[in-house]
C-alpha positions in Angstrom: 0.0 0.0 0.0 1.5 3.5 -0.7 1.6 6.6 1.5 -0.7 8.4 -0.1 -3.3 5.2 0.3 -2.2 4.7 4.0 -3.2 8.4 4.8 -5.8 9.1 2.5 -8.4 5.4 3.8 -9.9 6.8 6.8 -11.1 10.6 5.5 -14.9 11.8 5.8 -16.7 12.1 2.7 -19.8 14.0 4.0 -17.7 17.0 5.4 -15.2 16.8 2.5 -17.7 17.1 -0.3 -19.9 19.8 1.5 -16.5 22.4 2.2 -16.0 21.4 -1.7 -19.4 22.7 -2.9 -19.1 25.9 -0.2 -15.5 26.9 -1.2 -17.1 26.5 -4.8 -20.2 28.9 -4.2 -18.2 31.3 -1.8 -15.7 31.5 -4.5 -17.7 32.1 -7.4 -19.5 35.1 -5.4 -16.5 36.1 -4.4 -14.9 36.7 -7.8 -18.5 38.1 -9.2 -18.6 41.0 -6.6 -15.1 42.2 -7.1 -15.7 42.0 -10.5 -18.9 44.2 -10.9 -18.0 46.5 -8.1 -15.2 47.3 -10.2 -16.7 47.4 -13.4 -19.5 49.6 -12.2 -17.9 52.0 -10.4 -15.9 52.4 -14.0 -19.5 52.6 -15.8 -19.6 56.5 -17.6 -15.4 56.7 -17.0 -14.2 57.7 -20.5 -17.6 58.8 -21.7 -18.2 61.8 -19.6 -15.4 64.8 -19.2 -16.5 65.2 -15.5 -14.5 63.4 -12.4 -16.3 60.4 -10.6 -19.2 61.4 -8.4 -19.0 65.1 -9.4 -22.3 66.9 -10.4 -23.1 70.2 -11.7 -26.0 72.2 -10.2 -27.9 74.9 -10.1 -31.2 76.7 -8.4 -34.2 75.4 -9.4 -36.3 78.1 -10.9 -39.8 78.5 -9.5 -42.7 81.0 -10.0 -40.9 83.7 -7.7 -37.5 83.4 -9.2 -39.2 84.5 -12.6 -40.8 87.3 -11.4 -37.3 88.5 -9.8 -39.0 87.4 -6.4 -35.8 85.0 -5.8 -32.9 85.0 -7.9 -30.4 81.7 -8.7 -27.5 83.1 -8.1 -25.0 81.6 -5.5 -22.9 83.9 -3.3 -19.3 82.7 -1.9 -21.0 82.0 1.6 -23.4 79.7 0.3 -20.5 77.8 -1.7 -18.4 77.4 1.4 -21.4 76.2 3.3 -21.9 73.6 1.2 -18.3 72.6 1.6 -18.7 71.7 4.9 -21.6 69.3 4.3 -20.3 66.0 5.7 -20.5 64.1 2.2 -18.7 66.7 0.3 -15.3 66.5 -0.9 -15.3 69.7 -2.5 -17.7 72.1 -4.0 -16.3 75.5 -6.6 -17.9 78.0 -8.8 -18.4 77.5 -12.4 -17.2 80.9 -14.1 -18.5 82.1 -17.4 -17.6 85.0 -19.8 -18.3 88.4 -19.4 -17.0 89.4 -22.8 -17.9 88.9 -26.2 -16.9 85.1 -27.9 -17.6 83.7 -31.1 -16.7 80.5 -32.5 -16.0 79.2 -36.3 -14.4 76.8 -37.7 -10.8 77.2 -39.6 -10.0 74.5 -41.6 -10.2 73.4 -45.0 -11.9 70.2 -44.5 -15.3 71.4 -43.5 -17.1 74.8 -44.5 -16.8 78.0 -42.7 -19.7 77.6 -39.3 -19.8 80.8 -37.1 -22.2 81.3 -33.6 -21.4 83.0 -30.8 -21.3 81.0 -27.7 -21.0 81.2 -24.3 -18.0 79.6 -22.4 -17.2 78.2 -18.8 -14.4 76.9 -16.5 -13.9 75.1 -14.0 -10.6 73.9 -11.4 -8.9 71.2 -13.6 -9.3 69.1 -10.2 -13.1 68.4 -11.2 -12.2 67.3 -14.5 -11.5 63.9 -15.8 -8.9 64.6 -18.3 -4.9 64.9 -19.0 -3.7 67.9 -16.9 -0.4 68.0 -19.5 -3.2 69.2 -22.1 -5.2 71.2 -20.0 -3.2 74.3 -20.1 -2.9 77.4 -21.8 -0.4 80.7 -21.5 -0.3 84.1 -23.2 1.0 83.7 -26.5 0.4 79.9 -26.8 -0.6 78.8 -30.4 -3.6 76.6 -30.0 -6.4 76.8 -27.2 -7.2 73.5 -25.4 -11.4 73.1 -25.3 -13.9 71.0 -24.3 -17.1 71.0 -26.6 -20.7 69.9 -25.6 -21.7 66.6 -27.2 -25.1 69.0 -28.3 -23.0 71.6 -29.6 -21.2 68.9 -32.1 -25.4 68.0 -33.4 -25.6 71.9 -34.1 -23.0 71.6 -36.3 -24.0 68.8 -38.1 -27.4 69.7 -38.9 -25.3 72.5 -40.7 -23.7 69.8 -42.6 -26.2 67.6 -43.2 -28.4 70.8 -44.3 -25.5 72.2 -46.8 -24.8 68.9 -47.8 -21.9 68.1 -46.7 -20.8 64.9 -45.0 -20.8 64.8 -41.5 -18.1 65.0 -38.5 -17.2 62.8 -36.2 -16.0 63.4 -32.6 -12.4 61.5 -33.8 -12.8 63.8 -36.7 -13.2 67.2 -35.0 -10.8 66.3 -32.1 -8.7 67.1 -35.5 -10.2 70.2 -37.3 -8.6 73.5 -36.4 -11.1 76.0 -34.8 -10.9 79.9 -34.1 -12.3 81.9 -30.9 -12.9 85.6 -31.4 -12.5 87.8 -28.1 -14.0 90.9 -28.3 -14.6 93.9 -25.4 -13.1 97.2 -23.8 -12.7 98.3 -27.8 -10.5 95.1 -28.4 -10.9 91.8 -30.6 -8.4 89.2 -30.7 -8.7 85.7 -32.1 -7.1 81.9 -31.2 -6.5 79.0 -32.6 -8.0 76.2 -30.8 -8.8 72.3 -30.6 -11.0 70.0 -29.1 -9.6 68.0 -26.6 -12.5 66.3 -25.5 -16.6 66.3 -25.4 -19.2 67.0 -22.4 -22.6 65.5 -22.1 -23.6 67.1 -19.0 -22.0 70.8 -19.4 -24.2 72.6 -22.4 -21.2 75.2 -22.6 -17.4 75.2 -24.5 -15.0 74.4 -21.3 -11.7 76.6 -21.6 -8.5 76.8 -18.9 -8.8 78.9 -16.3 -5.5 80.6 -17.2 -7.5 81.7 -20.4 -10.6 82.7 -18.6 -8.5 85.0 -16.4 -6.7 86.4 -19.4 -9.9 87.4 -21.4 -11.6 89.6 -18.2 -8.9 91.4 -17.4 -8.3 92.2 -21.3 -11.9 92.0 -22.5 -14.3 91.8 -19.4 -16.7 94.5 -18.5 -16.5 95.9 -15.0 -20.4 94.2 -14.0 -20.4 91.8 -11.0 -20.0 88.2 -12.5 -22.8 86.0 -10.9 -22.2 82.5 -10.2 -25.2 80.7 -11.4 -23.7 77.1 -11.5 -21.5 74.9 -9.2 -19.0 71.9 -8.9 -20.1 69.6 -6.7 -18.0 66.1 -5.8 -19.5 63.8 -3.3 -18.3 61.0 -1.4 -17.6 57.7 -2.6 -20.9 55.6 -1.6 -23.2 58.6 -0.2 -24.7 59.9 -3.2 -28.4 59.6 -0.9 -27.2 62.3 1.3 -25.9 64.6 -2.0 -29.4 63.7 -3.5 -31.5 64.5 -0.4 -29.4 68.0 -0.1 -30.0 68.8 -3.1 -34.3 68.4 -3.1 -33.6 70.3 0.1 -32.3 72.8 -0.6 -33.8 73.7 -3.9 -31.2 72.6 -6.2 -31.1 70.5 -8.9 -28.8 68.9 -11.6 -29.0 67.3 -14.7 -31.0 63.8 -14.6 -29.0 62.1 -16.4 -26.1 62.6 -14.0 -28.3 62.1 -10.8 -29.8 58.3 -12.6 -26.2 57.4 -13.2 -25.2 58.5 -9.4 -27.7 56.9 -8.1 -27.6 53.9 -10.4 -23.9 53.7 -9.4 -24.2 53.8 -5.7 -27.6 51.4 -5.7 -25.3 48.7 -7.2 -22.3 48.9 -5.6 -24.2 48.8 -2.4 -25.7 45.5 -3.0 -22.4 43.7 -4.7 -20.5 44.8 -1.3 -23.4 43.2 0.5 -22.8 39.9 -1.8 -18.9 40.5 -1.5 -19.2 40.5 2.6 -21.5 37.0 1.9 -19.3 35.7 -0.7 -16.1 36.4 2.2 -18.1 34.8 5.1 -19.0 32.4 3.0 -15.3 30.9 1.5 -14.2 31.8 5.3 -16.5 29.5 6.6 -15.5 26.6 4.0 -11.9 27.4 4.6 -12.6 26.6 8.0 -14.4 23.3 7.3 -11.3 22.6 5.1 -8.7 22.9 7.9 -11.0 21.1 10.2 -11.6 18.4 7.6 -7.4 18.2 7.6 -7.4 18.4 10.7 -9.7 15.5 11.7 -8.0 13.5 8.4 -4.7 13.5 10.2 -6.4 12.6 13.8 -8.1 9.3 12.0 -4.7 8.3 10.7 -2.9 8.5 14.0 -1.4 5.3 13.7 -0.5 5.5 10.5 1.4 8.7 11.2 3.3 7.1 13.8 3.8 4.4 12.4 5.1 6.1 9.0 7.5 8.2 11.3 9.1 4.8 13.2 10.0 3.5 9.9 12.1 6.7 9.3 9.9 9.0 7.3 10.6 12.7 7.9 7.6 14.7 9.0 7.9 17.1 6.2 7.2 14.4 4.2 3.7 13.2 5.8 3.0 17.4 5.9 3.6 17.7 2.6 1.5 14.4 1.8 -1.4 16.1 3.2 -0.8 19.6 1.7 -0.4 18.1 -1.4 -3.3 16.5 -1.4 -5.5 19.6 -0.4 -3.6 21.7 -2.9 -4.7 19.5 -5.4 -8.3 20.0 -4.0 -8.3 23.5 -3.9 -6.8 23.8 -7.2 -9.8 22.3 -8.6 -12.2 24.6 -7.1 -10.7 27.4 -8.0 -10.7 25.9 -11.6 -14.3 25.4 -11.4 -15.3 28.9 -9.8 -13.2 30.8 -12.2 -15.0 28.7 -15.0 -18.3 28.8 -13.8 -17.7 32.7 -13.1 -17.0 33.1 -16.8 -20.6 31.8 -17.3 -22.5 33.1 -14.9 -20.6 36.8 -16.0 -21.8 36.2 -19.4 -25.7 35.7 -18.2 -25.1 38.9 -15.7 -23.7 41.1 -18.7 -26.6 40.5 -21.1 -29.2 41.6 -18.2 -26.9 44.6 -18.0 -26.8 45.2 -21.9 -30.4 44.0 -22.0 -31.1 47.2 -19.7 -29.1 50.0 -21.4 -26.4 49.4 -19.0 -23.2 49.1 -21.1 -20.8 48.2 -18.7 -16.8 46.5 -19.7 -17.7 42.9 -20.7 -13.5 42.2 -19.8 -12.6 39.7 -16.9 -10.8 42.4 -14.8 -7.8 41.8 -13.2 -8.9 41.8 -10.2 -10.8 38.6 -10.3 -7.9 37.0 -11.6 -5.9 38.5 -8.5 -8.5 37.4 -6.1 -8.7 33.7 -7.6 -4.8 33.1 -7.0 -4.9 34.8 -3.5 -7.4 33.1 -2.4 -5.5 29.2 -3.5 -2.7 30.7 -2.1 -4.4 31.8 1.1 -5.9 27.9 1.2 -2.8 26.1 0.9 -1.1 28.6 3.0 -3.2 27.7 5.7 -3.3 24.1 5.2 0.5 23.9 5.4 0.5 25.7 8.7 -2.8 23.5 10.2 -0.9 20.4 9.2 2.1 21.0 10.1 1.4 22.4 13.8 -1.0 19.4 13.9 1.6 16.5 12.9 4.2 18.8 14.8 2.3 18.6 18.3 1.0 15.4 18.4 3.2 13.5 17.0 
């Protein structure tokens, strides 16, 4: 009879096949949870010019407001009491024009398109793109902007309606544009470029460098009112931001409050899954060690007897680890596969409800999978090898 044989005759099949199926399940939630939480909490990153979890809002207007009863302006003490709201991370003004702007394009490729327009900025901290890009100083050639996705229809309706092919957003990242400054008896005009497109901000987005530089050379000397705000929340508390916001009268774009609120509603229940799925391959990896445990106990005498006839105890350890690294090898086999199927079902209910989230095994299941075998054998080797250790 071999070692492995002599060891192996006296195990539990019962407790053995049950910590199987729970390590399975366990594992398979496990992975799943880590998997969306991550993959929701990127849904909208890339599509949308704003930072995570940062809204833009404004008064709501009601019947006094439009008979100058109220107005919607915010004043600097307002902005810094919303600051200090507990779920706030930060909160700034948006700052708009006070001079004259006009737009066109200025390039060969598509026919000359001219509107005035009304432009914004906001701290490059609320925005979700390359800082290195996001710059502008007197006498640069070409203006960084950001252009509203609605802007970009305007201007193809003008195509389409002069018959001329349309642009993409790839396209007009490309195309050369020109601002016109005008005030205080001056007009200048720059070169700029889009640099990226805004769903949720109906304005052109410039650097605040160039804000600055066209009021002092082209501003009027009228009070600028602040109308709009930045406003980033905390990480999991979009409820509180949402309740402030009825509150207090304000209100922001529902697109941006469905996808908040979409975001948090999800994450919520896959960290309640995760902290299942953890209890859960805990509880199996207990079993496991117990089942070890008790494996070594019922071969007692064959232990012994092994170790009279010379055998070194690493040996009979690693005998046993072997064995349960082989076990745990195949469940994390079959979670990782039968994650891969259940994912598929879970991202067609996603897709199925206009939820187009990265259908990509992220790394971080991947990462969790091989932590979690080496976390299993690691504590196998340490349960067997005090076990055989102290008794024997």
């Amino acid at each position: 009879m071999t070692i492995k044989k002599l060891l192996f005759k006296n195990r539990e099949q019962g407790q053995f096949f049950v910590a199987i199926i729970g390590a399975i399940v366990g594992t398979v939630f496990l992975i799943s949870s880590i998997h969306y939480l991550i993959r929701i909490n990127e849904f909208g990153t890339g599509e949308e010019i704003l930072g995570p979890n940062t809204l833009v809002i404004q008064k709501k207007v009601t019947n006094s407001s439009s008979l100058n009863l109220s107005d919607t302006h915010f004043d600097l003490n307002e902005i810094e009491r919303i600051k200090k709201e507990s779920f706030v991370l930060d909160a700034q003004a948006i700052v708009s024009n006070n001079f004259d702007v006009s737009f066109e394009t200025s390039d060969s490729l598509v026919p000359r398109f001219r509107s005035d327009v009304f432009i914004q900025t906001v701290d490059k901290k609320f925005l979700d793109i390359d800082s290195a890009i996001w710059i502008w100083k007197e006498g640069q050639k070409t203006l960084p902007i950001v252009m509203p996705r609605d802007f970009l229809v305007m201007l193809n309706t003008f195509m389409s309606a002069s018959g001329i092919p349309q642009v993409s957003e790839d396209l007009a990242r490309k195309l050369n544009f020109k601002f016109t400054l005008q005030g205080n008896n001056k007009k200048d005009w720059f070169d700029a470029r889009i640099v990226g497109f805004s769903n949720e901000i109906p304005s052109l987005l410039v650097p605040e460098s160039f804000m600055n530089y066209g009021k002092e050379k082209y501003g009027d000397s009228t009070k600028q009112l602040i109308t709009q705000i930045m406003l980033t929340g905390k990480e999991g508390e979009f409820g509180k931001m949402e309740a402030f916001l009825e509150k207090r009268g304000l209100e922001s774009r529902k697109s941006q409050v469905i996808i908040g609120k979409l975001k948090s509603t999800i994450s919520i229940l896959f960290v309640v899954v995760l902290s299942i799925s953890v209890v859960t391959v805990f509880s199996a990896g207990l079993i496991f060690i117990q089942y070890l445990q008790l494996l070594i106990a019922n071969n007692k005498y064959e232990v012994k007897t092994l170790l009279r006839l010379g055998h070194h105890p690493k040996t009979i350890i690693f005998k046993f680890v072997r064995h349960i690294t082989y076990v745990f090898g195949a469940i994390m086999a079959f979670a990782f596969l039968f994650f891969i199927l259940l994912k598929y079902f879970i991202d067609q209910v996603f897709h199925s409800g206009g939820i187009y989230i990265e259908t990509s095994i992220s790394y971080a299941s991947i990462f969790i999978t091989i932590c979690s075998f080496i976390l299993f054998v690691s504590l196998s080797y340490y349960s067997a090898k005090s076990k055989i250790i102290k008794e024997f």
